[in-house]
PDB file of N, CA, C and O in Angstrom:
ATOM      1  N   UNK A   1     113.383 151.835  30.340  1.00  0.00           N
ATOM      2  CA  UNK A   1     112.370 152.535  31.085  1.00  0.00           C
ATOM      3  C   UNK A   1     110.996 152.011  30.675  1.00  0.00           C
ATOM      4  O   UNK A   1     110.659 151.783  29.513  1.00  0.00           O
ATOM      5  N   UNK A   2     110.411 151.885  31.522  1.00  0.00           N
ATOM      6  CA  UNK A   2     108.478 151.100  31.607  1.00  0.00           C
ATOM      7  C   UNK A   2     108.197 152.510  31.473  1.00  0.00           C
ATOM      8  O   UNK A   2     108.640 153.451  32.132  1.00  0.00           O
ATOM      9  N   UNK A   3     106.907 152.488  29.939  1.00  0.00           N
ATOM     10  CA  UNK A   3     106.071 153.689  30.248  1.00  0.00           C
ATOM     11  C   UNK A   3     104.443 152.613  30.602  1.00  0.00           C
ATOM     12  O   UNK A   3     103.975 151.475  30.545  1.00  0.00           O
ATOM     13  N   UNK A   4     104.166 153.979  30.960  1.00  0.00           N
ATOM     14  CA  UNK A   4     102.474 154.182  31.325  1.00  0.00           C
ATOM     15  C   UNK A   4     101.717 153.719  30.311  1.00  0.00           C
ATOM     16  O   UNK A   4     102.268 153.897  29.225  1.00  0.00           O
ATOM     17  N   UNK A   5     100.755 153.239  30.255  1.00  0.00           N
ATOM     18  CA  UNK A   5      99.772 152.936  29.412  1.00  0.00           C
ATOM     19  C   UNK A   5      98.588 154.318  29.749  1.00  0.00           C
ATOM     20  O   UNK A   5      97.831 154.653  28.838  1.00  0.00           O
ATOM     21  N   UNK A   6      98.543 154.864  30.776  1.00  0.00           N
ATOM     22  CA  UNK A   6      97.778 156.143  30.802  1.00  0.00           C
ATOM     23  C   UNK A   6      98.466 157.172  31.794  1.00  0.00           C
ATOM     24  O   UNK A   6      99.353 156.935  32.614  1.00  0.00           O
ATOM     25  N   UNK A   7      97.957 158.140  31.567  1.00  0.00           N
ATOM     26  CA  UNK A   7      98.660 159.444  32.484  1.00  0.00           C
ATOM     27  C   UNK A   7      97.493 159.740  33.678  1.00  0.00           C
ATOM     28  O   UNK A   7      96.273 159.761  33.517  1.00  0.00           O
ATOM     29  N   UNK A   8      98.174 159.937  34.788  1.00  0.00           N
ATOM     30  CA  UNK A   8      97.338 159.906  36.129  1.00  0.00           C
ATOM     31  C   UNK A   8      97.321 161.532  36.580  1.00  0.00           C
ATOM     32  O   UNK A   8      98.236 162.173  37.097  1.00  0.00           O
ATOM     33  N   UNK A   9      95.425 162.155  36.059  1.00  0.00           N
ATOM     34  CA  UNK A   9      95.584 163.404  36.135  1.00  0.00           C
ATOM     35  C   UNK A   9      94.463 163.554  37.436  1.00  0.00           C
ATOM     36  O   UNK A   9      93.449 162.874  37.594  1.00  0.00           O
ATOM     37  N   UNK A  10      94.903 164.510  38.194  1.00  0.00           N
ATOM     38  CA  UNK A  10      94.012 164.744  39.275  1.00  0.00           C
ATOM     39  C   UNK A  10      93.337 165.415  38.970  1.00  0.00           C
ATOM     40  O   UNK A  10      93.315 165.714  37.776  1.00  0.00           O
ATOM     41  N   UNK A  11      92.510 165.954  39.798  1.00  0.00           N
ATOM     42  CA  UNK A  11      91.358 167.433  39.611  1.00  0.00           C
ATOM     43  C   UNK A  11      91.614 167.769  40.746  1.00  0.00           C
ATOM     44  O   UNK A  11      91.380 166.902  41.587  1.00  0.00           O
ATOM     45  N   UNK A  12      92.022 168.736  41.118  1.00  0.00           N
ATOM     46  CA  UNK A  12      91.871 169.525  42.857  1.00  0.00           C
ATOM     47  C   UNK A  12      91.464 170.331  42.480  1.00  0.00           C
ATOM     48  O   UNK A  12      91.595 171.069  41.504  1.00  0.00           O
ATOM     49  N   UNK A  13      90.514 170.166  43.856  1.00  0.00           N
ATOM     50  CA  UNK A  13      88.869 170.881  44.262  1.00  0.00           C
ATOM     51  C   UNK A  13      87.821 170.055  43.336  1.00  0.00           C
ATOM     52  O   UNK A  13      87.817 169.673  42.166  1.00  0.00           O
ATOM     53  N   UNK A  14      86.905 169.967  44.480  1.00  0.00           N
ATOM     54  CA  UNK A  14      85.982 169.171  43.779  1.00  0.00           C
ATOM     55  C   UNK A  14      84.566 170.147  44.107  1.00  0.00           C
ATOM     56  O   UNK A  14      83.581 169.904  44.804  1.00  0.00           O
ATOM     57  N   UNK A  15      84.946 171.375  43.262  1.00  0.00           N
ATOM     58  CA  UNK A  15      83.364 172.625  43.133  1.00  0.00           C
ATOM     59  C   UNK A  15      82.337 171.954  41.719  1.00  0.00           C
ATOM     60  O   UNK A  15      82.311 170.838  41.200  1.00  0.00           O
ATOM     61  N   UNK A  16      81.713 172.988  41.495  1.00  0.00           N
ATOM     62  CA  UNK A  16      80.980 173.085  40.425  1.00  0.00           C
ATOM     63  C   UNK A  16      81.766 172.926  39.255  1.00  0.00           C
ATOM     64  O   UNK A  16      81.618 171.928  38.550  1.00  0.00           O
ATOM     65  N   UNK A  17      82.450 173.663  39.026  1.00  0.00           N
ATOM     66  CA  UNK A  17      83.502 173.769  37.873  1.00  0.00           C
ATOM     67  C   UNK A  17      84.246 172.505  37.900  1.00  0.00           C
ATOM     68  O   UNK A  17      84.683 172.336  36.762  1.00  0.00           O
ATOM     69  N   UNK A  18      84.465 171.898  38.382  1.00  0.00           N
ATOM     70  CA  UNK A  18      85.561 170.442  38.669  1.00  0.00           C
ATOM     71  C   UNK A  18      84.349 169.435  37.589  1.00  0.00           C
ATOM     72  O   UNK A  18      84.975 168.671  36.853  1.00  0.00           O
ATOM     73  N   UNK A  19      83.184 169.367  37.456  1.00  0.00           N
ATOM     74  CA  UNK A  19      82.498 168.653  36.650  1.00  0.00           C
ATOM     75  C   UNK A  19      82.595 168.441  34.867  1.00  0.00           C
ATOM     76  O   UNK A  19      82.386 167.479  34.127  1.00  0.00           O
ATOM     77  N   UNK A  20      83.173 170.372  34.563  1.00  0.00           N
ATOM     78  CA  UNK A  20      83.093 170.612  33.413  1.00  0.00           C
ATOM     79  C   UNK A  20      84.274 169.644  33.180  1.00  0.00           C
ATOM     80  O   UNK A  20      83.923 168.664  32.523  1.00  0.00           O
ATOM     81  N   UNK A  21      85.618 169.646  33.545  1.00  0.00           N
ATOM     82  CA  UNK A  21      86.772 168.646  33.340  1.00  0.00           C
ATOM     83  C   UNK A  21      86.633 167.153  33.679  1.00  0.00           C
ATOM     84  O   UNK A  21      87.248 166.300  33.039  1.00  0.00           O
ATOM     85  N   UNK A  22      85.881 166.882  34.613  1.00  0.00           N
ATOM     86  CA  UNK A  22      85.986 165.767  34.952  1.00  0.00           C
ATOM     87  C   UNK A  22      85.205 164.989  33.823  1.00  0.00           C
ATOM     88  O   UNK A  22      85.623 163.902  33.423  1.00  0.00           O
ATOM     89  N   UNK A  23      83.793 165.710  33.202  1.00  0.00           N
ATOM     90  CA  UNK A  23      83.240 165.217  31.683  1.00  0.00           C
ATOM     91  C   UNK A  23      83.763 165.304  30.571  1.00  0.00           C
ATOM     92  O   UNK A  23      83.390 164.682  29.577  1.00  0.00           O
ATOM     93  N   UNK A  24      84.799 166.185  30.633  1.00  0.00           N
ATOM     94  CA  UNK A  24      85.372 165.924  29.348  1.00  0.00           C
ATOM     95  C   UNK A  24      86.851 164.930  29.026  1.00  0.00           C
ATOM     96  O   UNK A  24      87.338 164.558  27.959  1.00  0.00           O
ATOM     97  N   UNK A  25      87.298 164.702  30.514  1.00  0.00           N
ATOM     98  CA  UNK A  25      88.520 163.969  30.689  1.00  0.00           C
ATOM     99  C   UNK A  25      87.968 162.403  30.396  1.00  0.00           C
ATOM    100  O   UNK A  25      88.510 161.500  29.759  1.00  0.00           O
ATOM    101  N   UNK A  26      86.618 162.433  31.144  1.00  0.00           N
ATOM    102  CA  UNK A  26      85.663 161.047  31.272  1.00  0.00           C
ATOM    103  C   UNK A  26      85.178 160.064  29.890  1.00  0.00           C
ATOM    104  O   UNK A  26      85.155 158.870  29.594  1.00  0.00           O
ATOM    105  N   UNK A  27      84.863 161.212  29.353  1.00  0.00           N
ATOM    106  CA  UNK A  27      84.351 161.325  27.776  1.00  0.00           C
ATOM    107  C   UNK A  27      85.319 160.952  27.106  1.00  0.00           C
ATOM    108  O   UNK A  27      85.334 159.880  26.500  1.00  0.00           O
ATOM    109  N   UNK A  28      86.234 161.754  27.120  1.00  0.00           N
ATOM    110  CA  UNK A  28      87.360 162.129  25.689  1.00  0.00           C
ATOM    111  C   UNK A  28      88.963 161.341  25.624  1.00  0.00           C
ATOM    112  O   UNK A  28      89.685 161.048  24.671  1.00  0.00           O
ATOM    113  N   UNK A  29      89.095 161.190  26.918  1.00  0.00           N
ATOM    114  CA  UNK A  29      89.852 161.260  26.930  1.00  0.00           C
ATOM    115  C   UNK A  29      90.858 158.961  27.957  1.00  0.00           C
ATOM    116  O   UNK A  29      91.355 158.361  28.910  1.00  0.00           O
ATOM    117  N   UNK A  30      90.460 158.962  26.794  1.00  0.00           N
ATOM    118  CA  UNK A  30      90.724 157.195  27.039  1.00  0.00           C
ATOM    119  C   UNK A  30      92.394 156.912  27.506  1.00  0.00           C
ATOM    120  O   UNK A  30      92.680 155.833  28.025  1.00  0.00           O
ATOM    121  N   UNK A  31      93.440 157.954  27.278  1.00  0.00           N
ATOM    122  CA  UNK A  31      94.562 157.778  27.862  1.00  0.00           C
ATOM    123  C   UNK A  31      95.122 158.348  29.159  1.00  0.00           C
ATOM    124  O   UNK A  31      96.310 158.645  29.280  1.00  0.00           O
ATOM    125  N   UNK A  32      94.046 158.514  30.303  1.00  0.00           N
ATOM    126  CA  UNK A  32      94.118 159.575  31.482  1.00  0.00           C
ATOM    127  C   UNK A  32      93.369 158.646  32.298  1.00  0.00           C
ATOM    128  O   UNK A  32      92.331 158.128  31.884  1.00  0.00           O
ATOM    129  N   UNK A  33      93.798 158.440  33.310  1.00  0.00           N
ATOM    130  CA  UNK A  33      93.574 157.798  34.672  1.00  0.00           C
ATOM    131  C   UNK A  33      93.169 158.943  35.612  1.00  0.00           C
ATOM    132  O   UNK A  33      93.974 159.842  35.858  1.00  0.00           O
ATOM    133  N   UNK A  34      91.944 158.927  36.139  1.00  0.00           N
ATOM    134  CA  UNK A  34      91.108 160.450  36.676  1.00  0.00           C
ATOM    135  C   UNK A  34      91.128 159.676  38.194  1.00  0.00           C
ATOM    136  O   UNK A  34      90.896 158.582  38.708  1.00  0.00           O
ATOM    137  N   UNK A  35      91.623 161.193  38.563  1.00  0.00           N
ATOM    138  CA  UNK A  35      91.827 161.658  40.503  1.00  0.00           C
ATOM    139  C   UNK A  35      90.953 162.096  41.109  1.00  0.00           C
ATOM    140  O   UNK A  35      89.871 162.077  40.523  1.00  0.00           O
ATOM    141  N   UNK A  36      90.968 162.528  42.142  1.00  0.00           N
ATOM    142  CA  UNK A  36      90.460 163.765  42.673  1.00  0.00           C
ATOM    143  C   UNK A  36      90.863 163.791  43.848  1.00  0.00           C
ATOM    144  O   UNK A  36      90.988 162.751  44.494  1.00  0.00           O
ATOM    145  N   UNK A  37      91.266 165.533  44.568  1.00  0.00           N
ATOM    146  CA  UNK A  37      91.841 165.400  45.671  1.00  0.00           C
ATOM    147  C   UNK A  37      90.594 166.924  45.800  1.00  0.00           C
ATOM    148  O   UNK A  37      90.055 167.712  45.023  1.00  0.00           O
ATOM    149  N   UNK A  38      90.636 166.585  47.666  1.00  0.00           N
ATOM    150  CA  UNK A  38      89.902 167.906  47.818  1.00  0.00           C
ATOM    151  C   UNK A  38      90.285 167.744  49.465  1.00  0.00           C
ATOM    152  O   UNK A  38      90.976 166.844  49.941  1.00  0.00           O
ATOM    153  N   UNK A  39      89.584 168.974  50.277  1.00  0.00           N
ATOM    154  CA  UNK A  39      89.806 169.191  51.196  1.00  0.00           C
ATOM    155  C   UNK A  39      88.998 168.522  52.228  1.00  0.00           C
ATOM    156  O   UNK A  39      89.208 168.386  53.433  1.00  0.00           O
ATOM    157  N   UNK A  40      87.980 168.117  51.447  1.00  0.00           N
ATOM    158  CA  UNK A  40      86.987 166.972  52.293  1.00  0.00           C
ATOM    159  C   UNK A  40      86.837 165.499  51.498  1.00  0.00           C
ATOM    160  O   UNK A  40      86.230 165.440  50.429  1.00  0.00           O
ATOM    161  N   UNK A  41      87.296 164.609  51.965  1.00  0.00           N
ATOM    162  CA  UNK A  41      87.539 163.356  51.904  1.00  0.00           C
ATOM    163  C   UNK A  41      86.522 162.960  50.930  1.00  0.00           C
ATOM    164  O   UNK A  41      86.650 162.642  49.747  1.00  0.00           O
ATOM    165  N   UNK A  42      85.465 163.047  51.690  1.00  0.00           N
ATOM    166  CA  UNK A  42      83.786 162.778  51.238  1.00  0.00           C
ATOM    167  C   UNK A  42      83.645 163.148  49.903  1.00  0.00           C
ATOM    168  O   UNK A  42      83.404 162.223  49.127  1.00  0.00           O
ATOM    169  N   UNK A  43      83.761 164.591  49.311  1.00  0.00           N
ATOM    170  CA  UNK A  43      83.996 165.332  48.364  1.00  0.00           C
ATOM    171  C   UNK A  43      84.474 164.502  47.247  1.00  0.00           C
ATOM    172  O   UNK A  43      83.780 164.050  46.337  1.00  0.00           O
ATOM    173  N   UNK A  44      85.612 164.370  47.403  1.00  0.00           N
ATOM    174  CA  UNK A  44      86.773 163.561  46.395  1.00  0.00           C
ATOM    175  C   UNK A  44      85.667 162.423  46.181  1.00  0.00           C
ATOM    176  O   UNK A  44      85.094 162.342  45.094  1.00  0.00           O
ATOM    177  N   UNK A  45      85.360 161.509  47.272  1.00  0.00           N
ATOM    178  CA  UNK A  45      85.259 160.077  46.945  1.00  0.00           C
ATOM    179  C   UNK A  45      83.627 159.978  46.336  1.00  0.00           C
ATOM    180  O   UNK A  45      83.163 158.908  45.942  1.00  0.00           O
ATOM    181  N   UNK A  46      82.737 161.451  46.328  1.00  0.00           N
ATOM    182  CA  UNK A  46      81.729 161.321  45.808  1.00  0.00           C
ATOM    183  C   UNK A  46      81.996 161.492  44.190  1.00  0.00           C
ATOM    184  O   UNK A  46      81.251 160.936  43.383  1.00  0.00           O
ATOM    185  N   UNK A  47      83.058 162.260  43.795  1.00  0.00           N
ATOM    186  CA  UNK A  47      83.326 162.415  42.439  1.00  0.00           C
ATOM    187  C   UNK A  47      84.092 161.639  42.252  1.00  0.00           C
ATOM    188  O   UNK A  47      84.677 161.976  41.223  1.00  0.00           O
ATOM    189  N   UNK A  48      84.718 160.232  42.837  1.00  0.00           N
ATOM    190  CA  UNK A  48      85.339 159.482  42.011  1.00  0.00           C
ATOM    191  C   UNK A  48      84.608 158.788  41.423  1.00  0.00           C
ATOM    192  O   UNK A  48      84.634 158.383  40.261  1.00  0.00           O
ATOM    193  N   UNK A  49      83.562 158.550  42.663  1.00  0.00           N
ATOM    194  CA  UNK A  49      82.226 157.522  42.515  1.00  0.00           C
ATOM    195  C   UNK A  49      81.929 157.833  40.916  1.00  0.00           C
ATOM    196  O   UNK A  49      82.220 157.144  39.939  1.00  0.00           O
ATOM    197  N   UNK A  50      81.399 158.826  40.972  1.00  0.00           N
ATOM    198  CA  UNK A  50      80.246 159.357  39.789  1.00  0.00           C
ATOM    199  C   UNK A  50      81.107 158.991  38.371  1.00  0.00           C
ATOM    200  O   UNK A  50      80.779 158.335  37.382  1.00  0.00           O
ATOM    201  N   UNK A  51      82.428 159.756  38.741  1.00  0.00           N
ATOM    202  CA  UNK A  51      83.433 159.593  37.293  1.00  0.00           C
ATOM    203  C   UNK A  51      84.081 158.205  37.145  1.00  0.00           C
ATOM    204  O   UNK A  51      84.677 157.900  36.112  1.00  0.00           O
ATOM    205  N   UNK A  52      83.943 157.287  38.295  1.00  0.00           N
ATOM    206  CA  UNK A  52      84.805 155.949  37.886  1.00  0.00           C
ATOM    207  C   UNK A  52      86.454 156.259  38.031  1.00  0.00           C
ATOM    208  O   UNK A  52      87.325 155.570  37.498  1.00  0.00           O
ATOM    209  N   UNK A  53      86.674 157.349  38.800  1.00  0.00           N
ATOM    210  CA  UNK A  53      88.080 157.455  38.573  1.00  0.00           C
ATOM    211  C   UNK A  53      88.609 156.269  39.704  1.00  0.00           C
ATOM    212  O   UNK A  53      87.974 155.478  40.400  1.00  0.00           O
ATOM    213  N   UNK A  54      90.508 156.608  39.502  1.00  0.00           N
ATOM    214  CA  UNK A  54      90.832 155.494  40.434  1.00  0.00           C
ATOM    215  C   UNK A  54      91.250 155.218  41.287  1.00  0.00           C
ATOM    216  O   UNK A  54      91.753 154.176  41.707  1.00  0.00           O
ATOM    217  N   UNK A  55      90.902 157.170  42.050  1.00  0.00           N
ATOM    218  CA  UNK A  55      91.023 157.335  43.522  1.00  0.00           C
ATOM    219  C   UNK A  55      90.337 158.468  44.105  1.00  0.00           C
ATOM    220  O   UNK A  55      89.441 159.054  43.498  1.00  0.00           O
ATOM    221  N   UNK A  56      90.755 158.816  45.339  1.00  0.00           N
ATOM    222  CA  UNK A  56      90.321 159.957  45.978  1.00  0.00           C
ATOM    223  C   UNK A  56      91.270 160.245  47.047  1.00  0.00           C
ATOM    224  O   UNK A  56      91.893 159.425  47.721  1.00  0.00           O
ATOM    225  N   UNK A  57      91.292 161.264  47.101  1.00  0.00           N
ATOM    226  CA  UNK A  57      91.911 161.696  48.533  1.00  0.00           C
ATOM    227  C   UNK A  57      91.494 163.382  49.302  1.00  0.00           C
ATOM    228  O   UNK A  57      91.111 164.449  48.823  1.00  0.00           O
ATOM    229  N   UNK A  58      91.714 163.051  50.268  1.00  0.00           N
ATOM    230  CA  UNK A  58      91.093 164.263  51.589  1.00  0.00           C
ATOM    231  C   UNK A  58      91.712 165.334  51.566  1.00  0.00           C
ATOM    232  O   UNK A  58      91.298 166.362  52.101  1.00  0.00           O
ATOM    233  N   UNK A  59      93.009 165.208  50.809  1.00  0.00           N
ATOM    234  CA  UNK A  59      94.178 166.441  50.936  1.00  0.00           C
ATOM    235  C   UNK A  59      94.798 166.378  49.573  1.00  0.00           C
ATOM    236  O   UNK A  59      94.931 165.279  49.033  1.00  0.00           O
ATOM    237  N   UNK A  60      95.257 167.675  48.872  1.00  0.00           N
ATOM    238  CA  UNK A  60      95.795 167.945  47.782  1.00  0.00           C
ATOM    239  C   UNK A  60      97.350 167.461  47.798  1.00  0.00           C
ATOM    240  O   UNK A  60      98.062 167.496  46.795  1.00  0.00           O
ATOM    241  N   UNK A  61      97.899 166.875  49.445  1.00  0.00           N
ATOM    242  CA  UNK A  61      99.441 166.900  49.688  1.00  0.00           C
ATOM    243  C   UNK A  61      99.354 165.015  49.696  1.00  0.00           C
ATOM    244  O   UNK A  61     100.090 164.160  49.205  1.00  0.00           O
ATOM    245  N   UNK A  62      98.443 164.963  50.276  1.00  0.00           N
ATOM    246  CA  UNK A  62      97.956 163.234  49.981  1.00  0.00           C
ATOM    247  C   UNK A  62      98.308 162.975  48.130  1.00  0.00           C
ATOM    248  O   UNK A  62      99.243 162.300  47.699  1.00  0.00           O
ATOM    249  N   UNK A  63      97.394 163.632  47.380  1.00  0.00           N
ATOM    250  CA  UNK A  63      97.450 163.727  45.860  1.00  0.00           C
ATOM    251  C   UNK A  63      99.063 163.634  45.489  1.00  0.00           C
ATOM    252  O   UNK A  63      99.635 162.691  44.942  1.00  0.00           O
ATOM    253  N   UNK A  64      99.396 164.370  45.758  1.00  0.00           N
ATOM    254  CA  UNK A  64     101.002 164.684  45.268  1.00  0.00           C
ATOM    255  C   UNK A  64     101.915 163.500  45.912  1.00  0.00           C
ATOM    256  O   UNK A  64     102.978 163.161  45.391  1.00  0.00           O
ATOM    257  N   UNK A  65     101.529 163.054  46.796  1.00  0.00           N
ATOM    258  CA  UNK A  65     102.737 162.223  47.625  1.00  0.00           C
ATOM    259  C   UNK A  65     102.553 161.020  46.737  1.00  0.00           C
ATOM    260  O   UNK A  65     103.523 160.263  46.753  1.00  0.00           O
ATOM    261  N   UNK A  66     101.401 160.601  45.851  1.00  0.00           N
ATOM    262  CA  UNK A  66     100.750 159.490  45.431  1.00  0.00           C
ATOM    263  C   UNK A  66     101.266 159.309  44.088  1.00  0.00           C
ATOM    264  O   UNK A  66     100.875 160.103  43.232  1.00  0.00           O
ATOM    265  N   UNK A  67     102.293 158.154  43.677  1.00  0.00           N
ATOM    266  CA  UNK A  67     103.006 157.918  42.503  1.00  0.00           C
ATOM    267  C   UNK A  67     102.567 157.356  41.217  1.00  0.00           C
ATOM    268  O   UNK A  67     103.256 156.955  40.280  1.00  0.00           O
ATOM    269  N   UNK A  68     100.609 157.428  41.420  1.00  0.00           N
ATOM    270  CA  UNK A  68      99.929 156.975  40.374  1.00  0.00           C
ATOM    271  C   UNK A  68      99.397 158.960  39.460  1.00  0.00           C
ATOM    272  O   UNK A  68      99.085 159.418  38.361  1.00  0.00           O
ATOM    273  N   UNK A  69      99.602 159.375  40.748  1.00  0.00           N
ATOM    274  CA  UNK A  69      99.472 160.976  39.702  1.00  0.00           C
ATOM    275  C   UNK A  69     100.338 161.306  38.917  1.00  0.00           C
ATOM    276  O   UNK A  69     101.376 160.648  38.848  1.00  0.00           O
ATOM    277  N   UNK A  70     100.169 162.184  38.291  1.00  0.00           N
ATOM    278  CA  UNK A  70     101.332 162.455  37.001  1.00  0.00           C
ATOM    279  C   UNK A  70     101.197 164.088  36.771  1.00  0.00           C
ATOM    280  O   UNK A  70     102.097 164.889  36.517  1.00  0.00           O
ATOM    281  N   UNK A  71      99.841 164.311  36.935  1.00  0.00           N
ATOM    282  CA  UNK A  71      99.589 165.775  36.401  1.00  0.00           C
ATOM    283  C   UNK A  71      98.290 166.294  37.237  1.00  0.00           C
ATOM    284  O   UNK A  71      97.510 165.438  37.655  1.00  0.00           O
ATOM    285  N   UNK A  72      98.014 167.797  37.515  1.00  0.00           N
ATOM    286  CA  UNK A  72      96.996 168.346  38.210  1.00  0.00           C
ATOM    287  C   UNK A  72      96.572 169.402  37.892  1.00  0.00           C
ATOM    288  O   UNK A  72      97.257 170.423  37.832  1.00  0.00           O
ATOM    289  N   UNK A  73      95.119 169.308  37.582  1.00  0.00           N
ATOM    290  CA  UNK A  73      94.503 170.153  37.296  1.00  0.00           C
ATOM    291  C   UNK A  73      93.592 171.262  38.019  1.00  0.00           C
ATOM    292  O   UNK A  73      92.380 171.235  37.807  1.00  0.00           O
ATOM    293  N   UNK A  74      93.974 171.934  38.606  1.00  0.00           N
ATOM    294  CA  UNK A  74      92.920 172.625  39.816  1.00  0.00           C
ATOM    295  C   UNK A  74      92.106 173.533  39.382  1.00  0.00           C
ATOM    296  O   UNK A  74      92.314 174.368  38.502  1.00  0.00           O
ATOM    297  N   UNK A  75      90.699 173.277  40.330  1.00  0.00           N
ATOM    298  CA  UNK A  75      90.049 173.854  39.888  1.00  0.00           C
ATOM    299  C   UNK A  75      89.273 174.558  41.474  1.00  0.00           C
ATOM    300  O   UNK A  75      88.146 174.214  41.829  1.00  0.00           O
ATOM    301  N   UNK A  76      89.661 175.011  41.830  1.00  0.00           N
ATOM    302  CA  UNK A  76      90.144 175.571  43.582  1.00  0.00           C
ATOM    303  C   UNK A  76      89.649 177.061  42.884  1.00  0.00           C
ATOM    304  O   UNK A  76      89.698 177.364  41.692  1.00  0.00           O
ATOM    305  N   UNK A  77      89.183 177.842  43.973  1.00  0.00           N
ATOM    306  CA  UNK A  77      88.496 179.106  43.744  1.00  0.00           C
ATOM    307  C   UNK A  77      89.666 179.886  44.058  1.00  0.00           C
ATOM    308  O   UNK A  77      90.377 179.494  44.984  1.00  0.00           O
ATOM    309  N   UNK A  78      90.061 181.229  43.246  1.00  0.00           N
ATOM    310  CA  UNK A  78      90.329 181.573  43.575  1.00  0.00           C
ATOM    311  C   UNK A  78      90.371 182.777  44.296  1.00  0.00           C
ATOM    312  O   UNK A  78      89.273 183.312  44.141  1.00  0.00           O
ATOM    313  N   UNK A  79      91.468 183.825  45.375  1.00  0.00           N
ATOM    314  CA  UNK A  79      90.509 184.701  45.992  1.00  0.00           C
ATOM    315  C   UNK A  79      90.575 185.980  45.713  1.00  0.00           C
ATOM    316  O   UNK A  79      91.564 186.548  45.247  1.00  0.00           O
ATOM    317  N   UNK A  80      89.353 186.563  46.032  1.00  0.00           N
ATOM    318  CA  UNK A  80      88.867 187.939  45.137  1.00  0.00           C
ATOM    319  C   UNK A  80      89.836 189.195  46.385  1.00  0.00           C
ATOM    320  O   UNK A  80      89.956 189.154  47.609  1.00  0.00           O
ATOM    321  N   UNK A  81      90.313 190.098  45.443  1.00  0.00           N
ATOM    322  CA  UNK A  81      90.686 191.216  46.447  1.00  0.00           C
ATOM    323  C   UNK A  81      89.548 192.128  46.527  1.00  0.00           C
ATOM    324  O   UNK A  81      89.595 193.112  47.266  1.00  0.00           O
TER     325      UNK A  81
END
């Protein structure tokens, strides 16, 4: 079996809060290959930009279908009763 030289972690949702992880994954974390999936295309590909990650995508089902992810971290609002 071939392993990975890094683990391919997404971020879904790309809010306010998606920054606090995406700096510390960016920073810290030298064995993680950084995602981002969101519901607007644009979204994703402005935070790959910024973080250098080594993709983006428009849909969270796009993310998952994609065999360079490994793990996901969401950071998606959740809703208030």
């Amino acid at each position: 079996m071939m392993s990975k030289d890094k683990v391919g972690l997404c971020i879904a949702g790309c809010g306010n809060f998606a920054h606090t992880h995406a700096n510390a994954a960016a920073q810290r974390c030298e064995d993680v290959e950084l995602f981002f999936a969101s519901r607007s295309a644009a979204k994703a590909r402005a935070y790959a930009q910024q973080y250098g990650a080594a993709g983006a995508f428009g849909s969270y089902a796009d993310a998952a279908r994609d065999a360079r992810v490994d793990a996901f971290l969401f950071c998606t609002p959740h809703e208030n009763d």
